[in-house]
Each structure stands twice: as structure tokens, then as C-alpha cells.
C-alpha positions as CSV (number, residue, x, y, z in Angstrom):
1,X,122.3,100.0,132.8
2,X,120.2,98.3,130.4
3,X,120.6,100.0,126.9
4,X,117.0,98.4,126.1
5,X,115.1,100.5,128.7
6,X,113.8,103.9,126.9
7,X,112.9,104.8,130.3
8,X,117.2,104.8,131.6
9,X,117.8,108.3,130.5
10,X,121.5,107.2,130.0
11,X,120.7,104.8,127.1
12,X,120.6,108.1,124.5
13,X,117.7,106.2,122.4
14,X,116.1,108.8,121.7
15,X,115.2,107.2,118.4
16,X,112.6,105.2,120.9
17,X,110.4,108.3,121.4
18,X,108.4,110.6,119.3
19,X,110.2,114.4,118.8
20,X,108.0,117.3,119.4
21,X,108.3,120.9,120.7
22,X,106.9,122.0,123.6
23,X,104.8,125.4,122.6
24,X,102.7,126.7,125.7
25,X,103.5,126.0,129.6
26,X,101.5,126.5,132.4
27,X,103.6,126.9,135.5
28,X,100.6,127.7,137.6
29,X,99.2,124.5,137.2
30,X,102.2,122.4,135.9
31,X,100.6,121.9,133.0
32,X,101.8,122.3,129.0
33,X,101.2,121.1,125.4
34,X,103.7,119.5,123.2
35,X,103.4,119.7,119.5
36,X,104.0,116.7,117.4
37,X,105.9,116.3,113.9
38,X,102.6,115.5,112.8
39,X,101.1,118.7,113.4
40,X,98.9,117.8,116.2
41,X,98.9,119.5,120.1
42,X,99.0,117.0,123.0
43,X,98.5,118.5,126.6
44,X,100.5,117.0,129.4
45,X,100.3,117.5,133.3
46,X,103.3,116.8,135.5
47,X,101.3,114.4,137.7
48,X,100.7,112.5,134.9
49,X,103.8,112.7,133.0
50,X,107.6,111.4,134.1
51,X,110.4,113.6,133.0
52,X,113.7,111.9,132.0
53,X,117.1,113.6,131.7
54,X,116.8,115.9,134.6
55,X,116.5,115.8,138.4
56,X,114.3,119.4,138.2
57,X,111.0,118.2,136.7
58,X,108.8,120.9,135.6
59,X,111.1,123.6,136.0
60,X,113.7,122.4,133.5
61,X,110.8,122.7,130.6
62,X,111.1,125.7,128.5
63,X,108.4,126.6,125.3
64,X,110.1,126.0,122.0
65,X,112.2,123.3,123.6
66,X,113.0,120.2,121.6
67,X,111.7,116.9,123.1
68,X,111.0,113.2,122.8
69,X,108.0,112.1,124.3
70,X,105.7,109.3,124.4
71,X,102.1,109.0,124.4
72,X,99.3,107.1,126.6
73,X,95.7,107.1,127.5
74,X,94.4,108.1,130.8
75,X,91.1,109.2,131.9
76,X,90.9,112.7,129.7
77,X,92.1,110.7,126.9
78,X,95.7,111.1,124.8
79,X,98.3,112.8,126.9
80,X,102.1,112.8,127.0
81,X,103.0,110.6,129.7
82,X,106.8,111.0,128.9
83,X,108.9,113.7,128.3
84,X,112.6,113.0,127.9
85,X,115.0,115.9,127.8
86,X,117.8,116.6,125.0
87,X,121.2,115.4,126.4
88,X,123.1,119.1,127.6
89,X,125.6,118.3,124.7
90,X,122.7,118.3,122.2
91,X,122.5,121.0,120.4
92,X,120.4,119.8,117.8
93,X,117.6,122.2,116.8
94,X,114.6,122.0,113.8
């Protein structure tokens, strides 16, 4: 219950992540790309990545969905490692 934790997906901070749309998926291989308000394409895969605002994972990811997200290294280089979810009462769109 810590409003300080981005990671508590019931602190609505989304302010604390980057916003970006997610343009391809990859079901087969739980894979996708999200594109960044700065233009640039950043795979993720859902081994690597924690999804926040839903108990599905993967399967509650749709392309042209509105994210946050955050960004790390790991051994292929930059990748989302988080992608938090628009609250269901969020209809914001861009």
C-alpha cells in the first residue's frame, strides 16, 4: 500500500513510467514491440517483462493499446522490462 512503489499497480502513478503504444504482438512466441513517444520501437518478451494492472499477462495485451512501460538492459540489450496496463476506467486515448 505504498503510494511510492511504481511497481503497486494500485498507486495510479502512471506519471512514473514512460507512455507508448504497443504496435505488433507475437502470441506465438509471447513476444511484441512497444513504440515510444519518441518515435523509437522497443521489443519485449513476457519472460523478461512484468505486466501490472492485470492477473492475465500476455493475453490482456492488444496492438494499438496505450501503455506505460519502463525500460532496462538485459543480455540483447534495451527491452521493456515493464508494462503497466491503463486502469479499466481509463479511457484515455492519443
Amino acid at each position: 500500500m505504498n503510494a511510492d512503489d511504481p511497481s503497486d499497480p494500485s498507486s495510479g502513478s502512471d506519471s512514473r513510467f514512460y507512455q507508448g503504444t504497443i504496435v505488433r504482438l507475437y502470441p506465438g512466441s509471447q513476444r511484441g514491440i512497444v513504440h515510444t513517444g519518441s518515435g523509437r520501437d522497443v521489443p519485449f518478451a513476457v519472460p523478461d517483462v512484468r505486466i501490472l494492472g492485470t492477473t492475465l499477462g500476455f493475453a490482456a495485451l492488444r496492438e494499438g493499446m496505450q501503455v506505460g512501460f519502463d525500460l532496462g538492459w538485459t543480455s540483447h540489450g534495451v527491452r521493456v522490462t515493464v508494462i503497466r496496463l491503463p486502469e479499466a476506467g481509463d479511457v484515455s486515448g492519443g
